[in-house]
NUMARTI-493679 format. One record per residue (C-alpha): x, y, z. Coordinates in nm, 3 decimals. Example, Ala and Ser with C-alpha at 12.3 -4.5 7.8 and 13.67 -1.06 7.14 Angstrom:
! NUMARTI-493679
1.230,-0.450,0.780;
1.367,-0.106,0.714;
This chain:
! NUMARTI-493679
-1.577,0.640,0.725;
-1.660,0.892,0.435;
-2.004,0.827,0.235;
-1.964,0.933,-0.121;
-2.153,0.782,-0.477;
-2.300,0.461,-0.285;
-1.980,0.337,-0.161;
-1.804,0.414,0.191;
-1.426,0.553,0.189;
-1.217,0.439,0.466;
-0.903,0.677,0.527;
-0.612,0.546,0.582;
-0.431,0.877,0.456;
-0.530,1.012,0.774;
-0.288,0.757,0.999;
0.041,0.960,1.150;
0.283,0.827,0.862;
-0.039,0.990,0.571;
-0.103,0.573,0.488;
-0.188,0.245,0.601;
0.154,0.107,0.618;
0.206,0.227,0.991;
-0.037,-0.040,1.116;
0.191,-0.323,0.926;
0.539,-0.198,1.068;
0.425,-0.170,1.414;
0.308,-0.489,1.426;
0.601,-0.617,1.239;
0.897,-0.376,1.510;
0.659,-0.518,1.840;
0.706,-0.840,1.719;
1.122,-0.848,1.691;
1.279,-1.028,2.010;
1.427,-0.736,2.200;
1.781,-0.807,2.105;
1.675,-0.747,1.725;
1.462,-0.417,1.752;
1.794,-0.299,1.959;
1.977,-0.354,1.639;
1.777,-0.059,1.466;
1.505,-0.196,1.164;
1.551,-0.160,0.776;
1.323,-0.154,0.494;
1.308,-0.099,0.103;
1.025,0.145,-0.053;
0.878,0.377,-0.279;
0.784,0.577,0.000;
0.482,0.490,0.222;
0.670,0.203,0.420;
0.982,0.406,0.435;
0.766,0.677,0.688;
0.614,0.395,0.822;
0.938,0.221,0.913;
1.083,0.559,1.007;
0.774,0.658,1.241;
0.792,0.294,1.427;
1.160,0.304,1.471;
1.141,0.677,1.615;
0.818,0.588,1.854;
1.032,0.261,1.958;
1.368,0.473,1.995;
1.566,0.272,1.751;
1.772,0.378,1.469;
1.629,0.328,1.109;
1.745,0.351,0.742;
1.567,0.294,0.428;
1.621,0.168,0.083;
1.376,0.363,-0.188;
1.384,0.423,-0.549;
1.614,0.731,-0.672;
1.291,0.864,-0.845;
1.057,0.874,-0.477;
0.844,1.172,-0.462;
1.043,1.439,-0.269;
0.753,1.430,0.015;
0.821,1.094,0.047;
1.194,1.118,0.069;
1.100,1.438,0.324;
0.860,1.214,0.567;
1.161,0.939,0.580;
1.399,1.259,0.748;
1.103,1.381,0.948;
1.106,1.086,1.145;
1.438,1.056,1.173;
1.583,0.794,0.965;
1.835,0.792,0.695;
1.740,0.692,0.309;
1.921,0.544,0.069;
1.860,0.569,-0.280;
1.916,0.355,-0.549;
1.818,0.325,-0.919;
1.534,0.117,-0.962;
1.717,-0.173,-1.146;
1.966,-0.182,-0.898;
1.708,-0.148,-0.590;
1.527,-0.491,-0.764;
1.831,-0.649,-0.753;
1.947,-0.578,-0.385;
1.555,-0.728,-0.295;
1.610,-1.011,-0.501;
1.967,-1.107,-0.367;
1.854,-1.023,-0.027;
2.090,-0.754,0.008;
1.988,-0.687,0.343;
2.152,-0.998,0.479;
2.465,-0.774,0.466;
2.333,-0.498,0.698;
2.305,-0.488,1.097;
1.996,-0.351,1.147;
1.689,-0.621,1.158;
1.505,-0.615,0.751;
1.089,-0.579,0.775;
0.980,-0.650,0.426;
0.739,-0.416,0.315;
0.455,-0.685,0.247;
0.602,-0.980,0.197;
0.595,-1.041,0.604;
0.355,-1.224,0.788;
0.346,-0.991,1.085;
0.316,-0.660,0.839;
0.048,-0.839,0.651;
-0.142,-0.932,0.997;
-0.088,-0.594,1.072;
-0.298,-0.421,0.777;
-0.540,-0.729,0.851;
-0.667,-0.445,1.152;
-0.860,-0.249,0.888;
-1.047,-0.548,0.785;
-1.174,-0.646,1.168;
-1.254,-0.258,1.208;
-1.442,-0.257,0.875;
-1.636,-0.572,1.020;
-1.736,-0.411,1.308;
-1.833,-0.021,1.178;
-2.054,-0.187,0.854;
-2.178,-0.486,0.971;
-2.413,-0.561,0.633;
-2.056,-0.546,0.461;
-2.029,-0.724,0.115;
-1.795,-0.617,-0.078;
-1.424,-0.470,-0.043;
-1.216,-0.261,-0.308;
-0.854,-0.194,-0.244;
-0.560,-0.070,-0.390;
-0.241,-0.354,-0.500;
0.069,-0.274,-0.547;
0.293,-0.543,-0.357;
0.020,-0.705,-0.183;
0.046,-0.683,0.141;
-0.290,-0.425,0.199;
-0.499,-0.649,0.035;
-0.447,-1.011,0.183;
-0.417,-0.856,0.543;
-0.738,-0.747,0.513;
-0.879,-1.022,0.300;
-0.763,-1.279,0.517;
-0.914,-1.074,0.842;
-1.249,-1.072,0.649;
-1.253,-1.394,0.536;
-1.164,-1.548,0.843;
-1.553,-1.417,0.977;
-1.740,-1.366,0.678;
-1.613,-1.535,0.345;
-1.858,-1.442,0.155;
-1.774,-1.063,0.153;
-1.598,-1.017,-0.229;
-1.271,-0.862,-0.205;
-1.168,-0.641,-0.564;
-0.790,-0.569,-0.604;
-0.709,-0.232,-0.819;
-0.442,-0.146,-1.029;
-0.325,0.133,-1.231;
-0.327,-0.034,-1.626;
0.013,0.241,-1.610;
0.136,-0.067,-1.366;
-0.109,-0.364,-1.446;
0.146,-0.618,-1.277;
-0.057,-0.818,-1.098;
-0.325,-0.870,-1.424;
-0.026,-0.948,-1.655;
0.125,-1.211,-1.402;
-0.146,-1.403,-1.380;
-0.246,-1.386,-1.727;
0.087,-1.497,-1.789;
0.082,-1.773,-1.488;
0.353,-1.669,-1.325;
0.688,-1.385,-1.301;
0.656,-1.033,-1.564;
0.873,-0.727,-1.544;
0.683,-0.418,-1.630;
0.805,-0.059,-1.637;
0.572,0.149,-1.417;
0.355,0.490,-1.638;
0.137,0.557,-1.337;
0.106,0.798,-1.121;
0.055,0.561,-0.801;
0.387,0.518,-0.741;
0.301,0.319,-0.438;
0.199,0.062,-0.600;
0.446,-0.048,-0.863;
0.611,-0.276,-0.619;
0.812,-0.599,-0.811;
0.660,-0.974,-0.864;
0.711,-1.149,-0.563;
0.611,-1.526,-0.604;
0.478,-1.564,-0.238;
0.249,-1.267,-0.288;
0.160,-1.394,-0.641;
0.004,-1.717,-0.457;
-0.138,-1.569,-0.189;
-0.308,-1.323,-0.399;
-0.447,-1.608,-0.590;
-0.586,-1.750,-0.290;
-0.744,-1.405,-0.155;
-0.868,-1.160,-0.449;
-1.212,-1.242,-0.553;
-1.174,-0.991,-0.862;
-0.949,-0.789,-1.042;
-0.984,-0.447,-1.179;
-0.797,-0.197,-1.417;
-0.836,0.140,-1.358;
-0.759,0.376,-1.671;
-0.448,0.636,-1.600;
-0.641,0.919,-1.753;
-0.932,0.802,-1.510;
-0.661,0.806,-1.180;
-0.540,1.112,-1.319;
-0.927,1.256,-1.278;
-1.032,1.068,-0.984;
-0.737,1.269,-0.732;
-0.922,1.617,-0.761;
-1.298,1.447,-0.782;
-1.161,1.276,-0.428;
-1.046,1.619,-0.275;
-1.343,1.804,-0.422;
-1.654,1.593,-0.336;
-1.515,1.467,0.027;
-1.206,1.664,0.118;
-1.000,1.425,0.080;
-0.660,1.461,-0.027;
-0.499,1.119,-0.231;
-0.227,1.010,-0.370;
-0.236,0.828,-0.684;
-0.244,0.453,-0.538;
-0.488,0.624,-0.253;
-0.739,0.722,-0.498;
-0.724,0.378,-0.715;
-1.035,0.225,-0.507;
-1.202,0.549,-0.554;
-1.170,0.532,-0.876;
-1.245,0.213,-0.952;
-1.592,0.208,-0.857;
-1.729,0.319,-1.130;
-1.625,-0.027,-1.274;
-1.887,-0.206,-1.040;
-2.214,-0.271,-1.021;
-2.392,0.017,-0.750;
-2.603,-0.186,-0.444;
-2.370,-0.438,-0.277;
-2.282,-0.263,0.064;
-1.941,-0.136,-0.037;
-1.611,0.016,0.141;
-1.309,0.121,-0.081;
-0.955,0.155,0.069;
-0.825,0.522,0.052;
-0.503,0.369,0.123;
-0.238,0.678,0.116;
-0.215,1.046,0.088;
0.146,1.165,0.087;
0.090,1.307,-0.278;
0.409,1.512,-0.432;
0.248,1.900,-0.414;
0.343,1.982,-0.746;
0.166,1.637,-0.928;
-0.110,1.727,-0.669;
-0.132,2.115,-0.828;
-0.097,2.017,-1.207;
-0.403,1.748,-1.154;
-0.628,2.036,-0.984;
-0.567,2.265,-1.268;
């Protein structure tokens, strides 16, 4: 845990895969009967989940391949081939449309979704028992959204012990889908202008309840502002985020300083190049 402008980073850029999403696909793999996790796993991402899925399948000695946008950041793509497993891109209409027809019925290996999955979810609840136990006068969480599965793992792990600790949900307004869907009650489609890829994830109408059930608050962070916060992050505490990583960061200016507070540094596999032209 990183102290830095009255707030506490936790840093899950710094798991094996470079994000949280390792804890969720573990959980998800150990939990396949044996005859299933023989059969090699699957997934669909923009990138973290892929190395996730990848690193689980390679530590578990199964095979692994991996649906992710055409336009994935290259180090993304790279960390999916470092561990081993094979990825498959698609155009982004055409990837939303294999999710939403289940494509994956069609293919041997057994499907983990990437949030939408109770034991990937329970998974990422982890980080909300560990921050229980490191800040014990916790009151108030801020984490990155992009599909959903982050923040009600660790909401629900909160919760569970201490309800009244608020948990804030952050998006990009270059990918406000979660603030538009509920404004509008229910299903948008938004093209994503954000440079946290990781979160422009699609509706999905289980999440979309569940995050109705589990986000105290909802906040917009400014593109310009992400744009600024990436440098300010590696500058003032070393850290090195990608652009849904730094969203919590960056966010807290939005709030109100003295509530004990811990925001989510969720990812850190950040294309070099974007990473260069935001330092300069």
């Amino acid at each position: 845990m990183v102290p830095i402008e009255g707030a506490l980073l936790k840093l899950e850029c710094l798991q094996p895969t470079g994000s949280f999403k390792v804890r969720g696909f573990f959980a998800a793999a150990l939990a396949l009967p044996p005859e299933r996790l023989r059969r090699g796993l699957l997934t669909v991402s923009a990138g973290n989940a892929a190395q996730a899925c990848a690193y689980a399948a390679m530590k578990l000695g199964v095979s692994c391949r991996v649906v992710m946008f055409d336009t994935a950041p290259e180090t993304k793509v790279a960390g999916v081939k470092r561990w081993g497993a094979t990825p498959i891109p698609m155009p982004r209409d055409q990837l939303f449309s294999w999710i939403a027809n289940q494509g994956w019925n069609d293919d041997p290996e057994s499907f983990i979704h990437p949030f939408a999955d109770d034991e990937v979810m329970a998974g990422h609840g982890g980080i909300g028992l560990e921050l229980l136990d490191d800040v014990p006068d916790l009151e108030r969480v801020v984490v990155p959204v992009g599909g959903g599965g982050l923040v009600t793992g660790i909401a629900s792990a909160i919760k569970g012990m201490r309800p009244e600790v608020e948990i804030v949900g952050v998006q990009s307004d270059g990918y406000a889908l979660w603030d538009r869907a509920f404004a509008a009650g229910g299903s948008v489609s938004i093209q994503p202008a954000t440079i946290a890829d990781g979160t422009t994830a699609p509706f999905d109408q289980r999440m979309y309840d569940l995050l109705g059930e589990c986000v105290d608050r909802w906040l917009l962070v400014p593109e310009p502002r992400l744009k600024a916060a990436v440098p300010q992050l590696a500058s003032a505490a070393k850290v090195v985020a990608e652009g849904a990583g730094a969203l919590a960061y960056a966010a807290l200016e939005q709030l109100t300083p003295g509530p004990t507070t811990v925001a989510i540094v969720s990812g850190g596999n950040i294309d070099t190049t974007l990473l260069a032209s935001l330092i300069s």
